[in-house]
C-alpha positions as CSV (number, residue, x, y, z in Angstrom):
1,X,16.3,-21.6,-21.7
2,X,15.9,-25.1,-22.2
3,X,12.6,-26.7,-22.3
4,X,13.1,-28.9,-18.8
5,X,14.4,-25.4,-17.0
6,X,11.2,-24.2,-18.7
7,X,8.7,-26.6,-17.0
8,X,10.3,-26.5,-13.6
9,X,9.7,-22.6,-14.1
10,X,6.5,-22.6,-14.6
11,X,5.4,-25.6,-12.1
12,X,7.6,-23.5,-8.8
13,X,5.4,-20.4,-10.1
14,X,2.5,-22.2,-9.8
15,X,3.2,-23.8,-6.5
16,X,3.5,-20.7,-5.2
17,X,0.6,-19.2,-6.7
18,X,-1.6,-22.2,-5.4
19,X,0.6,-22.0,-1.6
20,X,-0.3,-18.0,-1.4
21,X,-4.1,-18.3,-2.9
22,X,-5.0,-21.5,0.1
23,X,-3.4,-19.5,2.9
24,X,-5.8,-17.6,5.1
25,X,-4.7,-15.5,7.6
26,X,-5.3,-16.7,11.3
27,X,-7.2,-14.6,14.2
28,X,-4.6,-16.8,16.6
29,X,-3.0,-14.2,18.4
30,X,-3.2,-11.6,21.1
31,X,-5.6,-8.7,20.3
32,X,-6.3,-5.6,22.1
33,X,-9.8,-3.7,22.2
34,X,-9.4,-0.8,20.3
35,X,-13.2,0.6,20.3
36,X,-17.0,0.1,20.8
37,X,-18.9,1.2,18.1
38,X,-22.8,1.2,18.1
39,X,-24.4,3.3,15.2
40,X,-27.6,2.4,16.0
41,X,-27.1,4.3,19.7
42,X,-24.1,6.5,18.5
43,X,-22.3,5.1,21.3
44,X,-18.4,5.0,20.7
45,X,-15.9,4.4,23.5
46,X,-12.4,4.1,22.4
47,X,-9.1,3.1,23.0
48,X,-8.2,5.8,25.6
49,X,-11.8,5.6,27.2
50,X,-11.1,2.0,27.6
51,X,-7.4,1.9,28.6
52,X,-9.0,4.4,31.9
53,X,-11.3,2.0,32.4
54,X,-8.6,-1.5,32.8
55,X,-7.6,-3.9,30.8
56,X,-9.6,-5.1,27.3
57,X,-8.0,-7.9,25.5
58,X,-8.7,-11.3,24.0
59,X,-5.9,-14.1,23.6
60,X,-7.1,-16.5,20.8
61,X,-5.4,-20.0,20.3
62,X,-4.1,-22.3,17.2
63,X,-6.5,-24.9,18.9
64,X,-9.9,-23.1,19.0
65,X,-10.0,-22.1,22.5
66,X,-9.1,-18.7,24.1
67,X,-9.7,-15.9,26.9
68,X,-11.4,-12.1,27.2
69,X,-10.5,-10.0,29.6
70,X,-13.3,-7.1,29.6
71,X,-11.9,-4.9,32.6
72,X,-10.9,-7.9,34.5
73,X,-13.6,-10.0,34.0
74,X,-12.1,-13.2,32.8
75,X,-14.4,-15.5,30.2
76,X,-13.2,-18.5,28.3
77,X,-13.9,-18.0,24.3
78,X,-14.0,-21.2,21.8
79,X,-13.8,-19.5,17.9
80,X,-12.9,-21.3,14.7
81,X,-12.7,-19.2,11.1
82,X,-16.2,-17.7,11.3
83,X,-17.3,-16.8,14.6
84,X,-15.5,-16.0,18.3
85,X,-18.4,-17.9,21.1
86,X,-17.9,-16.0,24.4
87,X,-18.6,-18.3,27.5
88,X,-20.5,-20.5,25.9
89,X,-23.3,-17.8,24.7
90,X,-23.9,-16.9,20.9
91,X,-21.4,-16.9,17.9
92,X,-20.3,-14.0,16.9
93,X,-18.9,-13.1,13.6
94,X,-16.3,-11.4,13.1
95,X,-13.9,-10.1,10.3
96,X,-10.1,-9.7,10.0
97,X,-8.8,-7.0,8.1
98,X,-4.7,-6.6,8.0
99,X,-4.2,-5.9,11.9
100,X,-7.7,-5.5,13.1
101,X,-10.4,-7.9,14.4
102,X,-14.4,-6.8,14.1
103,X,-16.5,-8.5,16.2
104,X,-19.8,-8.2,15.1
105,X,-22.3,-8.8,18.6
106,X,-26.1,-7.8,18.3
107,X,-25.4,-3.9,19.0
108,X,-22.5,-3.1,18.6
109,X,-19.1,-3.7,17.0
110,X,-15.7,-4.4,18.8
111,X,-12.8,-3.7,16.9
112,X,-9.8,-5.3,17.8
113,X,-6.4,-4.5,17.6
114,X,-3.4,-7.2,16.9
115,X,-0.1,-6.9,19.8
């Protein structure tokens, strides 16, 4: 291999190295509630307990803003990378693991589910 081929090698490696190490996934997206989780109560409702109970979903946007639906009460959500503000209360962290969203309020944890 020549010395040229060499050096284009090794910079498209790196490129992608560098493309795939800045990328960070995105909590855009529709999510559905999957469970309600409070340790400190031992309260857990989940996914079929909720389904009975209506419709739990959140619809976040590329541009910050978004909707809940908590059993068809409507609220308007702003979020960024950090932190989901419901109705213009508290942020709320939250973590994204692979397919699910936690959202960390003060007693309990949400976990959310990607459509």
């Amino acid at each position: 291999m020549s010395t040229m081929k060499r050096i284009i090698t090794m910079l498209s490696t790196l490129v992608l190295i560098l493309a795939g190490a800045c990328s960070t996934a995105s909590a855009a997206g529709s999510w559905q509630l999957k469970e309600i989780r409070d340790d400190g109560s031992g309260l857990l409702i989940t996914e079929a307990n909720l389904t009975a109970m209506g419709e739990y979903s959140m619809e976040l946007k590329e541009d910050g803003s978004g909707t809940m639906n908590m059993g068809g009460a409507v609220s308007q959500v702003r979020w960024d990378e950090k932190a989901i503000t419901i109705a213009g209360g508290s942020p709320q962290a939250y973590t994204l693991q692979g397919k699910e969203l936690k959202l960390q309020d003060e007693e309990a944890v949400l976990t959310f589910v990607r459509e």
